[in-house]
C-alpha positions as CSV (number, residue, x, y, z in Angstrom):
1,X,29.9,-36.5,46.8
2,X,30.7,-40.0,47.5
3,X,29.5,-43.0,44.8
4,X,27.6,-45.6,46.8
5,X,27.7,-49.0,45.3
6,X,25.6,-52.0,47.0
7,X,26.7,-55.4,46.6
8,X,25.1,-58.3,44.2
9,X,23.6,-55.7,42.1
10,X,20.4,-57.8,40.5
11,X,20.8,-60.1,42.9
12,X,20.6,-58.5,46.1
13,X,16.1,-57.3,46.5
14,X,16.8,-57.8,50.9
15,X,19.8,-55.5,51.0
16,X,17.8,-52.7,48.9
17,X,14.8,-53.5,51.2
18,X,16.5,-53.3,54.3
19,X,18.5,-50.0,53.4
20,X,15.0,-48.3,52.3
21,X,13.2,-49.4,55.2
22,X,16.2,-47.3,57.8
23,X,16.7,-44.4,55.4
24,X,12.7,-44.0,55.7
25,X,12.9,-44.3,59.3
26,X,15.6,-41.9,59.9
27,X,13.8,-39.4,57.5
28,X,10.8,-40.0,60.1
29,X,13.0,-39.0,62.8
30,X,14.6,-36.0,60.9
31,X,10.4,-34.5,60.5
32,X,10.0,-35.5,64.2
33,X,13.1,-33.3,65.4
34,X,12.0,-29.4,65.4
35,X,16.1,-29.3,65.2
36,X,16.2,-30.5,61.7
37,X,17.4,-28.3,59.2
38,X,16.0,-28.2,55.8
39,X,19.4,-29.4,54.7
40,X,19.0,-32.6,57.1
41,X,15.6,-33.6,55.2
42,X,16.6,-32.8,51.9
43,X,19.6,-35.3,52.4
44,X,17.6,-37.9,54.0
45,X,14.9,-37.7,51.5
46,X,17.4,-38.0,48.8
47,X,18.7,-41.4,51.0
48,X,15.1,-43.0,50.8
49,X,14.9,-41.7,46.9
50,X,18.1,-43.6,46.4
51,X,17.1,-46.7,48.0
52,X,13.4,-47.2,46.5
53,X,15.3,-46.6,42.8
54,X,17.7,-49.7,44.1
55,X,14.6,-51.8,45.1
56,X,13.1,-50.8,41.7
57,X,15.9,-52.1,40.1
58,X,16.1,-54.9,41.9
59,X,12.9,-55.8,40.8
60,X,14.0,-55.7,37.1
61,X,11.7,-52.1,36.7
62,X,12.0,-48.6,35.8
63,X,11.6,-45.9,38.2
64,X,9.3,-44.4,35.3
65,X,7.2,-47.1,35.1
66,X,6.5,-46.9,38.8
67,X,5.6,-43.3,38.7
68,X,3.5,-44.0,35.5
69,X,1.6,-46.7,38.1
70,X,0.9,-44.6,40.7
71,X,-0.8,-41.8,37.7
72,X,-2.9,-44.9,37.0
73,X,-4.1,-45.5,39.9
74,X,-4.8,-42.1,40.5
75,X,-6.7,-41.3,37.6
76,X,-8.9,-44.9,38.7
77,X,-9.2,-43.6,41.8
78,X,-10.9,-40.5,41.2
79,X,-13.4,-42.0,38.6
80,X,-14.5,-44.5,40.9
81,X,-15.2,-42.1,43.7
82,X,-17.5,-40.1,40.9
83,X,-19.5,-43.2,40.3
């Protein structure tokens, strides 16, 4: 497995952005192609995985905290469609 480094790291949010933002779409085309292996997903998912923990970084967080944030809303989300 090869180590992938970006450049300018904590000082480079566009490159992050930009790599997630083609990983995703080349994902989308590996679901889109009846072709695709489960191999060919499981690598490209890993590639947008990779990318958003680089944005996160970027951004001076924790990919923790993130998931912790989505829990949140979540949980607020369900209370407020019992209301």
């Amino acid at each position: 497995m090869e180590m992938v480094v970006y450049p300018s790291i904590g000082n480079n949010l566009p490159y992050t952005i930009l790599g997630l933002i083609e990983e995703f779409a080349e994902f989308q085309l590996k679901l889109a192609d009846l072709n695709s292996s489960t191999t060919d997903l499981i690598n490209e998912a890993g590639d947008v995985y990779w990318y958003s923990n680089a944005v996160i970084l970027e951004l001076g967080l924790e990919f923790e905290d993130v998931l912790l944030n989505i829990d949140v809303m979540k949980h607020k989300k369900i209370h407020t469609k019992r209301q």
